[in-house]
KERO-596863 format. One record per atom (N, C-alpha, C, O, CB): x, y, z. Coordinates in steps of 0.02 Angstrom, whole numbers, padded with zeros to 5 digits, always signed. Glycine has a CB too. Example, Ala and Ser with C-alpha at 12.3 -4.5 7.8 and 13.67 -1.06 7.14 Angstrom:
! KERO-596863
+00660-00284+00390
+00615-00225+00390
+00660-00165+00390
+00712-00166+00423
+00565-00224+00452
+00642-00112+00354
+00684-00053+00357
+00645+00002+00394
+00670+00057+00402
+00704-00030+00286
This chain:
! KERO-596863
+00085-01177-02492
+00116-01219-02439
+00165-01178-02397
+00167-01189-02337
+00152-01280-02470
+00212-01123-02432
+00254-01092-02385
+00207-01037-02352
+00233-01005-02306
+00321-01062-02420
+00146-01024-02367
+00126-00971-02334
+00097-01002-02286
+00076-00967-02240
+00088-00924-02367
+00087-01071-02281
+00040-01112-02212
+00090-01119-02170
+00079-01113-02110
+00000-01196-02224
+00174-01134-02200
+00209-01157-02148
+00229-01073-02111
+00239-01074-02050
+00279-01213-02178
+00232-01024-02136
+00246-00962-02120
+00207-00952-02058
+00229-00960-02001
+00231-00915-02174
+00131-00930-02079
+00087-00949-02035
+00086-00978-01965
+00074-00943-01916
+00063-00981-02063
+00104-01062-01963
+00106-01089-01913
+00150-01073-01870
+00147-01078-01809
+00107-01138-01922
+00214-01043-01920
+00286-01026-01895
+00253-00956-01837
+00253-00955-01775
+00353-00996-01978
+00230-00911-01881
+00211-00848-01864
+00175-00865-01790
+00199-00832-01745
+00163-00812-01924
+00118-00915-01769
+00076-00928-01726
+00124-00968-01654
+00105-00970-01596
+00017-00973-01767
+00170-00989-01674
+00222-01040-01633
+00259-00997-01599
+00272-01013-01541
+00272-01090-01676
+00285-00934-01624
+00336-00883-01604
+00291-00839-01571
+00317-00821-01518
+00379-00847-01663
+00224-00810-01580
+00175-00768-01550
+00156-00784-01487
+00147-00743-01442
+00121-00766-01585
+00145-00885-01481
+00137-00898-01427
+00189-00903-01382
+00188-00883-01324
+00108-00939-01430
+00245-00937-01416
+00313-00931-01378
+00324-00854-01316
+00338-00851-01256
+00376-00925-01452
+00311-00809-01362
+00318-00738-01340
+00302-00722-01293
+00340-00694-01253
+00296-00698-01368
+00219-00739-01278
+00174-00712-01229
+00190-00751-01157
+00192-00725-01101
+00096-00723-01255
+00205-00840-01178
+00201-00870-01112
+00281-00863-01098
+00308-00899-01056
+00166-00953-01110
+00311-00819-01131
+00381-00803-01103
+00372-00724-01058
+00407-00703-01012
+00444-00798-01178
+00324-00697-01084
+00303-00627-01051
+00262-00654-00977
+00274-00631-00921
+00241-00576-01113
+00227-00692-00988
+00182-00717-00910
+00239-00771-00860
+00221-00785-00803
+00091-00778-00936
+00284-00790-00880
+00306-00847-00840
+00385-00789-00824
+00403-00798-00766
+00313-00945-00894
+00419-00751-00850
+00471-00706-00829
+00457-00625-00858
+00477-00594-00907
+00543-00737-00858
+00395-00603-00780
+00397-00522-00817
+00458-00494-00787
+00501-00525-00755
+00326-00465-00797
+00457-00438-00799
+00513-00378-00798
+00497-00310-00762
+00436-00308-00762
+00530-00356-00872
+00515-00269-00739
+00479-00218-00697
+00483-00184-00771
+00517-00187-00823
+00517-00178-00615
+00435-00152-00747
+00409-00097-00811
+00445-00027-00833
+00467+00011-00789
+00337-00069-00790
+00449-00012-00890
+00477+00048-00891
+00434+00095-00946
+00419+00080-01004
+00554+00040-00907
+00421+00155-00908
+00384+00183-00956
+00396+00200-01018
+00457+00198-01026
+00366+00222-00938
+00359+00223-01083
+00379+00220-01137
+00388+00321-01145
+00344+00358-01122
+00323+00166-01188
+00448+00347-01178
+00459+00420-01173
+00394+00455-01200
+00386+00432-01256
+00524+00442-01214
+00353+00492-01190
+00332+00520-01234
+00348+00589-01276
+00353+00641-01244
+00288+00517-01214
+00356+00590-01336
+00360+00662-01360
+00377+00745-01305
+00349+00762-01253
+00284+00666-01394
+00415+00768-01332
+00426+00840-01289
+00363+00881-01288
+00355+00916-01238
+00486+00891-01323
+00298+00885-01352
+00256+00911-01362
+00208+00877-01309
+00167+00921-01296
+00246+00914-01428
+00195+00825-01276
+00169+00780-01245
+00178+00788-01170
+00128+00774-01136
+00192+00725-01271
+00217+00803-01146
+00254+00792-01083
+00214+00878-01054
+00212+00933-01080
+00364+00782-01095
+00189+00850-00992
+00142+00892-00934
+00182+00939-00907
+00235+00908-00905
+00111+00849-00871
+00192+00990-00885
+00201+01014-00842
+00197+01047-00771
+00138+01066-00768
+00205+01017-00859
+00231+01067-00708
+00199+01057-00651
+00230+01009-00627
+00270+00975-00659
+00134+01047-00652
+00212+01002-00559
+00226+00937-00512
+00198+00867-00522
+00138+00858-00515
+00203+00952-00448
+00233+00826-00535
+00225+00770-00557
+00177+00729-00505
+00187+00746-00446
+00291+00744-00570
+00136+00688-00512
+00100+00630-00487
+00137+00591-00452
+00168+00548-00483
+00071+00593-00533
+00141+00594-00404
+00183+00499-00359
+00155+00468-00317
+00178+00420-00286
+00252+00496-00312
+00085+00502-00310
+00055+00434-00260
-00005+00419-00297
-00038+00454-00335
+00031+00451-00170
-00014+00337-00272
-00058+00300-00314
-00109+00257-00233
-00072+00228-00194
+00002+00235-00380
-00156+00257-00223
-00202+00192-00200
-00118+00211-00113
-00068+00182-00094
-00202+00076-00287
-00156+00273-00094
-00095+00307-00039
-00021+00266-00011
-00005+00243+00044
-00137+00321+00035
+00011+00268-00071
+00069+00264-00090
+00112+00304-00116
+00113+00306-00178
+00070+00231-00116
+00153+00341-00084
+00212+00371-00123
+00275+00341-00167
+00316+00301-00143
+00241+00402-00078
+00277+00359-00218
+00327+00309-00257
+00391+00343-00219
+00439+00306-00206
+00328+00314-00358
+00394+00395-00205
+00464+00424-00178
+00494+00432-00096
+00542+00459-00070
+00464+00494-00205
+00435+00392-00071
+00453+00393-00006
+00428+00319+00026
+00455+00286+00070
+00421+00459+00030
+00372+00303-00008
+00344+00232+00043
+00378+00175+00020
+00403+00163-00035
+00256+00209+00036
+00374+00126+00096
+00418+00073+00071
+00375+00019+00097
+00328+00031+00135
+00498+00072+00096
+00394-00052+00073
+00357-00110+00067
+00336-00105+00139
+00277-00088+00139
+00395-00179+00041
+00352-00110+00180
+00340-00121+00266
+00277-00078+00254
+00222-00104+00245
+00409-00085+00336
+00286-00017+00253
+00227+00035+00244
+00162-00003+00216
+00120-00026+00255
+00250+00096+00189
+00157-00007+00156
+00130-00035+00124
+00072-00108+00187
+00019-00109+00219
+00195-00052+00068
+00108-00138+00178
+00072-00198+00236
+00073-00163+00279
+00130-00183+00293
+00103-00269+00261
+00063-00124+00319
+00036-00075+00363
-00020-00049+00339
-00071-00038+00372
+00079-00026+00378
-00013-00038+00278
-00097+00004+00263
-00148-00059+00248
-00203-00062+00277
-00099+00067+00176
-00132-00097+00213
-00155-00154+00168
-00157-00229+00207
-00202-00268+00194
-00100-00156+00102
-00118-00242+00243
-00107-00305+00280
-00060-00340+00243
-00033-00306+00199
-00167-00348+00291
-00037-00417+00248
-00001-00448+00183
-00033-00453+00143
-00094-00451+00137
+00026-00503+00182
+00022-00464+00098
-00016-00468+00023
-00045-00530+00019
-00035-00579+00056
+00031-00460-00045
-00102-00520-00056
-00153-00594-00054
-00099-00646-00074
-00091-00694-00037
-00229-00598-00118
-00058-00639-00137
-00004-00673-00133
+00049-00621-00182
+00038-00562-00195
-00019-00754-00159
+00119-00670-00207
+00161-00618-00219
+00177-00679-00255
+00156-00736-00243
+00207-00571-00166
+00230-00655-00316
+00283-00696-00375
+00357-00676-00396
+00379-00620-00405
+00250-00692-00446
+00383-00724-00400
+00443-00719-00390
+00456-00752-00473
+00410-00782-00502
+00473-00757-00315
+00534-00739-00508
+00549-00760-00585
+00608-00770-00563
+00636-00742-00516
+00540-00710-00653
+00638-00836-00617
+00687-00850-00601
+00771-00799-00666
+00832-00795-00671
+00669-00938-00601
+00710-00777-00694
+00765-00731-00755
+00788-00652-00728
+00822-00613-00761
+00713-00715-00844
+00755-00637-00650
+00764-00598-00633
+00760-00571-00536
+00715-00534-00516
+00732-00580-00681
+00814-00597-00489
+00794-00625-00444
+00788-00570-00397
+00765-00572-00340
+00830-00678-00428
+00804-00533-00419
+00803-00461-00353
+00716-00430-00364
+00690-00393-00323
+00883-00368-00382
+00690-00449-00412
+00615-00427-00429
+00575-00483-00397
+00597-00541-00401
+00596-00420-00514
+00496-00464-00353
+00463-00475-00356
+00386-00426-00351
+00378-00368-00334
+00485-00512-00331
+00333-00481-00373
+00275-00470-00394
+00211-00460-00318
+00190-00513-00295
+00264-00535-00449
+00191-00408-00293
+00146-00422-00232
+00069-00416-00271
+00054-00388-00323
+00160-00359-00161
+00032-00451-00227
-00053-00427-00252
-00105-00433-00206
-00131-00488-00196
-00083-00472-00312
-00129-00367-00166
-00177-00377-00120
-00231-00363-00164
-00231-00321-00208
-00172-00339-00057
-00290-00414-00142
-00342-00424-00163
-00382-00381-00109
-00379-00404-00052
-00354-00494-00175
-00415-00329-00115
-00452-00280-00079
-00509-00269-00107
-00523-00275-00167
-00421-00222-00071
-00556-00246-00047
-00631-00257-00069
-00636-00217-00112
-00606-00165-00102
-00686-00249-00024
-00675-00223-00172
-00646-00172-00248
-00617-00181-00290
-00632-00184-00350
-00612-00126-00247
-00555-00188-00252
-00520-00167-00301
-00442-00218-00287
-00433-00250-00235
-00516-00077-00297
-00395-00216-00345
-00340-00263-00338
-00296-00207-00363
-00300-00167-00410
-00343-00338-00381
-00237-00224-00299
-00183-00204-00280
-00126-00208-00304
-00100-00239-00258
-00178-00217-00241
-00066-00197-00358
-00015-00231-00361
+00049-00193-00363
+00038-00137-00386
-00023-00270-00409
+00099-00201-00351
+00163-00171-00340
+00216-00225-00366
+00227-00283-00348
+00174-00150-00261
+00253-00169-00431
+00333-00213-00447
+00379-00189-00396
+00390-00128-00392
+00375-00195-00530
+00406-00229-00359
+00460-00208-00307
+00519-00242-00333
+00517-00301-00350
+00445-00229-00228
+00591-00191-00337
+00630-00221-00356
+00692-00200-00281
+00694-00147-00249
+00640-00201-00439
+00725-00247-00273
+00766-00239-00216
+00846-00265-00254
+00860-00314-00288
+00733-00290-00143
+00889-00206-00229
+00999-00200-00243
+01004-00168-00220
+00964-00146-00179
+01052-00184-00305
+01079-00140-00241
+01121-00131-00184
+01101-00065-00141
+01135-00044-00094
+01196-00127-00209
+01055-00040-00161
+01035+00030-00126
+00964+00019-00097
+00918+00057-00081
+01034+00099-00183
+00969-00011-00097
+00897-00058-00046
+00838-00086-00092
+00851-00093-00152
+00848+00003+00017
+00762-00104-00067
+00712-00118-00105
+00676-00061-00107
+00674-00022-00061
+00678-00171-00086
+00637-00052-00175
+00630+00015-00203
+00541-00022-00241
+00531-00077-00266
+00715+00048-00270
+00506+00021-00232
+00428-00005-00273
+00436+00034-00355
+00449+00094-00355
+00337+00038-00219
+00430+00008-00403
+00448+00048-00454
+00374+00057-00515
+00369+00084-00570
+00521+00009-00485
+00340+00029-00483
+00263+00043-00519
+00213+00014-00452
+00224-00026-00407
+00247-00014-00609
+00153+00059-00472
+00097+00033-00423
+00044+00030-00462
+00041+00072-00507
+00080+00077-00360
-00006-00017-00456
-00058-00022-00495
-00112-00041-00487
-00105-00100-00468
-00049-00043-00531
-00179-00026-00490
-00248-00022-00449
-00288-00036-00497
-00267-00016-00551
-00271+00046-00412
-00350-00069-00500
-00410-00083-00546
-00462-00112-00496
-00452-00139-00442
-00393-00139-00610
-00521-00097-00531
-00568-00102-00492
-00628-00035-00469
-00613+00020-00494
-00531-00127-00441
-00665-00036-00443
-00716+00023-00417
-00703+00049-00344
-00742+00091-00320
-00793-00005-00417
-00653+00028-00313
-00665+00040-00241
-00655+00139-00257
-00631+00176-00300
-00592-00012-00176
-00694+00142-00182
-00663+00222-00167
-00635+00221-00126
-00615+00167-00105
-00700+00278-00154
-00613+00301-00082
-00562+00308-00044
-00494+00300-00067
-00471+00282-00121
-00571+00271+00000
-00463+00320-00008
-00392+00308-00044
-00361+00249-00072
-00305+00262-00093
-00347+00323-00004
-00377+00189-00079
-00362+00124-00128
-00374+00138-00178
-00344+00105-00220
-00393+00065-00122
-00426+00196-00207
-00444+00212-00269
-00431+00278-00313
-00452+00300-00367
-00501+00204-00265
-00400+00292-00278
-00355+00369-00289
-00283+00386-00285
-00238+00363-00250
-00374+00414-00241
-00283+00442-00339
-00222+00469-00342
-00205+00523-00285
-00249+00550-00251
-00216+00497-00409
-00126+00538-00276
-00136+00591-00230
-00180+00645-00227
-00214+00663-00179
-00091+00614-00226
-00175+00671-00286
-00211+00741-00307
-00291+00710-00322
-00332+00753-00339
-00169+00783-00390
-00312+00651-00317
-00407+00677-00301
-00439+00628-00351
-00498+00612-00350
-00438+00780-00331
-00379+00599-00406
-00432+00568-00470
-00449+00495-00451
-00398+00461-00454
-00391+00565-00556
-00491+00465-00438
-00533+00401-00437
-00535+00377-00497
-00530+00401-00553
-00601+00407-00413
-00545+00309-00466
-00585+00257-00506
-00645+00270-00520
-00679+00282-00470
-00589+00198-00478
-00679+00274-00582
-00738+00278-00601
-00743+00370-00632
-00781+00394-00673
-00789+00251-00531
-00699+00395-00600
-00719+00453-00639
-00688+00467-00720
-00639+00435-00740
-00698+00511-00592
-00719+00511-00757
-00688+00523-00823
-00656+00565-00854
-00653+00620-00826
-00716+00519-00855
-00627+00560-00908
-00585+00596-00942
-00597+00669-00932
-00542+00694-00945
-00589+00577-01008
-00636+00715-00918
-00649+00773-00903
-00600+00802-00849
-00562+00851-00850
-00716+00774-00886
-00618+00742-00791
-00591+00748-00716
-00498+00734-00735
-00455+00763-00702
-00636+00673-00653
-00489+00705-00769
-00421+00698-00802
-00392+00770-00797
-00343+00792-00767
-00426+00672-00883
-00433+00793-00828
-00425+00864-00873
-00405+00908-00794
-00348+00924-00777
-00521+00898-00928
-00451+00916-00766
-00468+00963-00729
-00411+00957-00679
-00391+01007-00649
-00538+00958-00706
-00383+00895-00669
-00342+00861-00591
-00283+00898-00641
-00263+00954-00624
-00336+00743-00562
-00260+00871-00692
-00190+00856-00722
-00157+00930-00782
-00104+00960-00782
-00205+00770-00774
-00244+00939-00844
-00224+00988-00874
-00245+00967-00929
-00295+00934-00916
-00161+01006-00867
-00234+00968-01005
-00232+00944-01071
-00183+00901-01091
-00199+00853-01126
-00230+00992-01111
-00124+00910-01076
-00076+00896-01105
-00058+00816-01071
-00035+00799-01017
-00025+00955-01097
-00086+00771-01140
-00061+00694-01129
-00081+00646-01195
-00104+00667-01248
-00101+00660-01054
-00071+00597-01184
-00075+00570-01257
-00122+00502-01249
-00109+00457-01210
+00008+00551-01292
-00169+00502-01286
-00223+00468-01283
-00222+00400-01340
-00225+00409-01401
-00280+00521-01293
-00218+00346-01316
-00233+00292-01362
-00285+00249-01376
-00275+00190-01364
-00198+00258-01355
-00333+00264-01395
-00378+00200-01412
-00372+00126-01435
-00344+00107-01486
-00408+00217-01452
-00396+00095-01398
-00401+00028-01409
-00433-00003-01451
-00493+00011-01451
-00415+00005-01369
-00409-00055-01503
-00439-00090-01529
-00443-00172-01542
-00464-00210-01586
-00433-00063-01564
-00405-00180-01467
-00405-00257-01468
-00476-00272-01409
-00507-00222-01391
-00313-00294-01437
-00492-00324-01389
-00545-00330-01335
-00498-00368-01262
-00468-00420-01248
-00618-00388-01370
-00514-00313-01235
-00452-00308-01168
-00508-00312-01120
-00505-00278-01068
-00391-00225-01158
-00565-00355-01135
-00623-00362-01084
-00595-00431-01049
-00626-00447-00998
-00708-00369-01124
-00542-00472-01068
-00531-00544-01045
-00492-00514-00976
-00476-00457-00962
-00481-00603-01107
-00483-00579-00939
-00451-00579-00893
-00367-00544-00899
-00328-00566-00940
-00460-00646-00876
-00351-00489-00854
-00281-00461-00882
-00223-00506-00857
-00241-00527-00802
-00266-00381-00855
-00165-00530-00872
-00107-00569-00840
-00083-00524-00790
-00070-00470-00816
-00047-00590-00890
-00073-00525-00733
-00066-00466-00685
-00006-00463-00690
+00023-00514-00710
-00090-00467-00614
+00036-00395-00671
+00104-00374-00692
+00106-00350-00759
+00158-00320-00771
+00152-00427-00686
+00060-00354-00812
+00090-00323-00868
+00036-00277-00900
+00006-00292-00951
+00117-00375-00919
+00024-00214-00861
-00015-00160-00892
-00087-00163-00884
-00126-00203-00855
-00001-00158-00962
-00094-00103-00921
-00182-00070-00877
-00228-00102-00926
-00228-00104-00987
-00204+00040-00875
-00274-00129-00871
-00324-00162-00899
-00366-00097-00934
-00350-00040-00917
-00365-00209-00843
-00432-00110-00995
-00453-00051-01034
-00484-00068-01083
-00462-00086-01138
-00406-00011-01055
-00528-00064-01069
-00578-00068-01161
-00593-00024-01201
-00614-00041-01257
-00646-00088-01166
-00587+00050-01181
-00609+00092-01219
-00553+00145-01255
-00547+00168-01312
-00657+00120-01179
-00507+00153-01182
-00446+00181-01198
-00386+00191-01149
-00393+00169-01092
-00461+00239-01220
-00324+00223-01167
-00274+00242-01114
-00259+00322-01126
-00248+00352-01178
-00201+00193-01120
-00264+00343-01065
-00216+00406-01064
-00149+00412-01008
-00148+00405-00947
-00266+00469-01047
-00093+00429-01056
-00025+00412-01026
-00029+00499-01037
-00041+00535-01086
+00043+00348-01071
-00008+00516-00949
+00014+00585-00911
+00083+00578-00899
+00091+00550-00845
-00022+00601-00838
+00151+00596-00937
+00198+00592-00915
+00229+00677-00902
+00210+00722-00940
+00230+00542-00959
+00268+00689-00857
+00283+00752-00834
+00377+00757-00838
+00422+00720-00819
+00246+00758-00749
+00376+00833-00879
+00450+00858-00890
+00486+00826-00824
+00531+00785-00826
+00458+00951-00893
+00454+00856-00762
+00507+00865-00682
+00492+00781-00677
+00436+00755-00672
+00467+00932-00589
+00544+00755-00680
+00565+00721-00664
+00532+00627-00685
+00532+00570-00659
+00568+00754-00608
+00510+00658-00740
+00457+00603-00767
+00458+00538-00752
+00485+00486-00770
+00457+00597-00831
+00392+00570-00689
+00351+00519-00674
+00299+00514-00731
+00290+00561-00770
+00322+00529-00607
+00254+00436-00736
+00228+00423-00771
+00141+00407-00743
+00141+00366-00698
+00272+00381-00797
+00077+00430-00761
+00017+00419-00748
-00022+00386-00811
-00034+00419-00862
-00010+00480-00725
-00041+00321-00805
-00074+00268-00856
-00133+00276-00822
-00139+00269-00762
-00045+00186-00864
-00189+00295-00871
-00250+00266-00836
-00290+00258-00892
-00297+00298-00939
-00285+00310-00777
-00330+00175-00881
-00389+00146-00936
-00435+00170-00905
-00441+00184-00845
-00403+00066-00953
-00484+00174-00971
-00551+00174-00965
-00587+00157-01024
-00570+00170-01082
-00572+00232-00942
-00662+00115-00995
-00679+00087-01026
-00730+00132-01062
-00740+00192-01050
-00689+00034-00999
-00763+00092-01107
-00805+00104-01163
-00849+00180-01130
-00842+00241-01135
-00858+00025-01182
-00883+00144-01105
-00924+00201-01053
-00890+00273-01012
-00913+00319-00979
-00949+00154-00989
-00832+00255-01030
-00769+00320-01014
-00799+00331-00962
-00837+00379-00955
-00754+00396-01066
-00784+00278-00907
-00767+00290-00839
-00714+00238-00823
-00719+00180-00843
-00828+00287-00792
-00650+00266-00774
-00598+00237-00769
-00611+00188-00714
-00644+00187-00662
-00546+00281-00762
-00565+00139-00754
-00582+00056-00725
-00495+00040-00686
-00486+00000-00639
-00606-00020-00817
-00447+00075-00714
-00398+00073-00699
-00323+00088-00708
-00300+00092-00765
-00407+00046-00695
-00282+00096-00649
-00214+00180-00650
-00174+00154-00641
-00182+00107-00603
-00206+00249-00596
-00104+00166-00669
-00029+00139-00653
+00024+00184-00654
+00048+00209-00704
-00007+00089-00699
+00047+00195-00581
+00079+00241-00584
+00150+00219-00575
+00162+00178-00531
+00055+00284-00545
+00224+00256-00634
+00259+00203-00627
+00334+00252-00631
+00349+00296-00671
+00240+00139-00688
+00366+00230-00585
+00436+00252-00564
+00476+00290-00600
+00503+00247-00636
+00474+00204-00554
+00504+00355-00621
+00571+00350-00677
+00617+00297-00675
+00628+00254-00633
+00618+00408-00670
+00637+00306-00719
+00687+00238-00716
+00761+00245-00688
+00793+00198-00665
+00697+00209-00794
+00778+00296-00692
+00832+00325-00667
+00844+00380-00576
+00890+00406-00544
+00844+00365-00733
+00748+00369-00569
+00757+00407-00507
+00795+00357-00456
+00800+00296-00450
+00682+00432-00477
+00822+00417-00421
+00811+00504-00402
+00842+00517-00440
+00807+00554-00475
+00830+00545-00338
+00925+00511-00479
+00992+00540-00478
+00985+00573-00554
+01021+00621-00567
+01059+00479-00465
+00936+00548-00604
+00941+00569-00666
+00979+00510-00699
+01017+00476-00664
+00974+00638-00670
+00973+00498-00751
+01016+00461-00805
+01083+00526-00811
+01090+00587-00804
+00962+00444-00893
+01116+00479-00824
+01183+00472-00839
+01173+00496-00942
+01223+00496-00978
+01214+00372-00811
């Protein structure tokens, strides 16, 4: 009997969790990886032709038009959520705006389109594979396989869609961060490229 009520307990708090993760997300922050892990070279900052270190929202609807729609949370009011729906492929940007203006602090793309909606600065697409990883970026990154089924619909705002796997490219200079899934068939379905947390100035 205490292990049923545990149980239910366990299932009540799991769900609690998630529809507290979909109803107030958070801008993202990447997770450190290891010193043995970390790329070297010039870091990645444009995503789907976006610069994380120079483009700004105006820009943005200039390339793209308005967004299909956008979300706003009430646990966090200077953040919101944009999402252009583009032929291909879907668009999304955490923009967080204080006292030093509004700043995009992750960008994130899924889908097959090509061209630049589907590319990184340096050349890597959607659809291409782990090889081309190699070749754009280098060896050095840390690879996770999946073992949940991440084929369902993703909650948008919270991470790279992926069935087969992730490879997280994070770089010494100034670590920026490169997420990209791919599925079973190890061709990439989709990339998130996401802000330091402390850029420009460095942590304190």
């Amino acid at each position: 009997m205490k292990i049923e009520k545990f149980h239910r307990r366990l299932r009540f708090v799991s769900g609690s969790f998630l529809l507290a993760l979909f109803f107030h997300p958070i801008p993202v922050k990447a997770d450190h990886l290891p010193e043995s892990l970390l790329a070297n070279g010039k870091p990645e900052t444009k995503l789907a032709g976006i610069n994380l270190k120079s483009t700004k929202l105006n820009d943005v609807i200039q390339l793209y038009g308005p967004p299909t729609r956008q979300k706003k949370v009430p646990n966090n009011p200077t953040w919101t959520g944009y999402v252009w729906e583009l032929p291909g492929a879907k668009l999304e940007l955490d923009v967080n705006g204080g006292p030093a203006g509004t700043k995009i602090h992750c960008i994130y793309i899924e889908g097959n389109a090509n061209g630049q909606v589907g590319s990184t600065g340096r050349g890597l697409k959607l659809g291409d594979d782990i090889n081309t990883i190699r070749r754009t970026y280098g060896n050095i990154f840390e690879i996770e396989k999946l073992k949940d089924d991440f084929s369902k619909a993703r909650m948008e705002f919270t991470g790279v869609k992926a069935t087969g796997q992730y490879v997280t490219i994070q770089w010494k200079l100034e670590d920026f961060t490169l997420r990209v899934g791919l599925e079973k068939n190890g061709k990439i379905s989709a990339m998130w490229l996401i802000l330091p947390e402390c850029f420009p100035h460095g942590c304190d």
